[in-house]
C-alpha atoms as a printed R data frame, in Angstrom:
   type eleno elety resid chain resno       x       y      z
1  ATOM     1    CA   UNK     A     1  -1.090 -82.488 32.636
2  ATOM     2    CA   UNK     A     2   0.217 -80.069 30.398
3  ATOM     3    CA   UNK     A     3   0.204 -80.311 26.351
4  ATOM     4    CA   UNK     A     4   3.771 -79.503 24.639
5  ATOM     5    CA   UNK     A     5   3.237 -76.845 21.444
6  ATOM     6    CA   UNK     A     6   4.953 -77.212 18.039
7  ATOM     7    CA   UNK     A     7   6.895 -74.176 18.882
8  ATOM     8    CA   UNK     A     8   7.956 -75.833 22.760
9  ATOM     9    CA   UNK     A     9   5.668 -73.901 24.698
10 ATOM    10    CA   UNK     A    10   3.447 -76.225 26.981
11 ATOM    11    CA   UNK     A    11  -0.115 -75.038 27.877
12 ATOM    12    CA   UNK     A    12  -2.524 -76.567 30.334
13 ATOM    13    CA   UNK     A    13  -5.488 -77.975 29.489
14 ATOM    14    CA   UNK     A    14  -8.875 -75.961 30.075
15 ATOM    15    CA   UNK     A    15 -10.769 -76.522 33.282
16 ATOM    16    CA   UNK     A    16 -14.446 -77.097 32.671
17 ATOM    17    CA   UNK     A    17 -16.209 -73.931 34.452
18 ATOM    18    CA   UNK     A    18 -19.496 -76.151 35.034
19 ATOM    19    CA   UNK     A    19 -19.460 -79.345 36.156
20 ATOM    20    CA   UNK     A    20 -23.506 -80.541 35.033
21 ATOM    21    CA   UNK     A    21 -23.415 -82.175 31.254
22 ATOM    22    CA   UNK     A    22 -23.416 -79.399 29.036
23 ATOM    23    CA   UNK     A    23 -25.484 -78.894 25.646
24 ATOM    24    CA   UNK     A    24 -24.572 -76.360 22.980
25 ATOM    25    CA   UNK     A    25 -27.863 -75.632 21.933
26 ATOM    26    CA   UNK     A    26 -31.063 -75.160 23.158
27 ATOM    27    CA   UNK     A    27 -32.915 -77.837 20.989
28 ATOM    28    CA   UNK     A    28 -30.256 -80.633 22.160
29 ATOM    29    CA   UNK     A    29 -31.242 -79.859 25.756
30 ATOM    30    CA   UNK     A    30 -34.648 -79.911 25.250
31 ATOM    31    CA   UNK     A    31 -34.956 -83.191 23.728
32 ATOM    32    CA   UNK     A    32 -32.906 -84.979 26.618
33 ATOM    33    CA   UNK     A    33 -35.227 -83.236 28.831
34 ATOM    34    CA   UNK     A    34 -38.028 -84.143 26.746
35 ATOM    35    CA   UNK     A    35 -36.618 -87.600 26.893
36 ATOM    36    CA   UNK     A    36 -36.381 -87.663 30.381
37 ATOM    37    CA   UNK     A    37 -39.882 -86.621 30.992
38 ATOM    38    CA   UNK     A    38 -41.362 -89.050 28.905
39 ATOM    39    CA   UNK     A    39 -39.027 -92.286 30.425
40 ATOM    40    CA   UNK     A    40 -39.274 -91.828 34.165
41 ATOM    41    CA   UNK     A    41 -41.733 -90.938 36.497
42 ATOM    42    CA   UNK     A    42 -39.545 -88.209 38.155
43 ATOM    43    CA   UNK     A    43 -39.758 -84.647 38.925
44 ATOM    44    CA   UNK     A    44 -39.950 -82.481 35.666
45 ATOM    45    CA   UNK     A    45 -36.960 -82.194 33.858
46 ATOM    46    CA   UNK     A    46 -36.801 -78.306 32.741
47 ATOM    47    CA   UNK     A    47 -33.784 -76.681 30.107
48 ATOM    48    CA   UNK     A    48 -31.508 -73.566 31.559
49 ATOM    49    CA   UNK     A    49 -29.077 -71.317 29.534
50 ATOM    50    CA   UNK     A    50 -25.854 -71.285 32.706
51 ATOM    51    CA   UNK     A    51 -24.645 -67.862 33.194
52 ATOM    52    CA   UNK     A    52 -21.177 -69.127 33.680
53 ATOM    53    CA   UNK     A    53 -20.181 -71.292 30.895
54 ATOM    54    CA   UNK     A    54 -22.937 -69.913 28.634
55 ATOM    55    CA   UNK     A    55 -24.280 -73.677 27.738
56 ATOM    56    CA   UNK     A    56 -27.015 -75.571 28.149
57 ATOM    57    CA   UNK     A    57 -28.037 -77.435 31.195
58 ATOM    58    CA   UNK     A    58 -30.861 -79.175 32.834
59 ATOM    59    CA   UNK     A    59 -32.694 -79.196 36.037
60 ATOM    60    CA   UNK     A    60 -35.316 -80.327 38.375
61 ATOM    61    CA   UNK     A    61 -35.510 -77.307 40.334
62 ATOM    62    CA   UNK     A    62 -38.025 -74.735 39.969
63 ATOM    63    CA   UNK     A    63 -37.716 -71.797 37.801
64 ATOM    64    CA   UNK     A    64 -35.646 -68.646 39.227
């Protein structure tokens, strides 16, 4: 799909670089994860700055 501009030049919409939900800050990550913890008896739920898109994400894994 691409977007027409006011001057008729189209552009393309951005891809997403990450595909995992995104956060754009650190304290909105850590209360989902928080969240999650706290709801359901899974493995712990642990907040990661993504070198790609430079957002927010969660995990399960351990750390790197």
């Amino acid at each position: 799909m691409a977007y027409i501009l006011n001057n008729n030049m189209s552009a393309a919409p951005l891809e997403a670089r990450c595909r995992k939900e995104a956060y754009t800050s650190m304290e909105d990550a850590r209360a989902m994860a928080r969240y999650i913890n706290e709801t359901r008896s899974s493995r712990e739920i642990r907040v990661y700055k993504c070198p790609v898109c430079e957002y927010w994400h969660l995990t399960s894994r351990g750390k790197p």
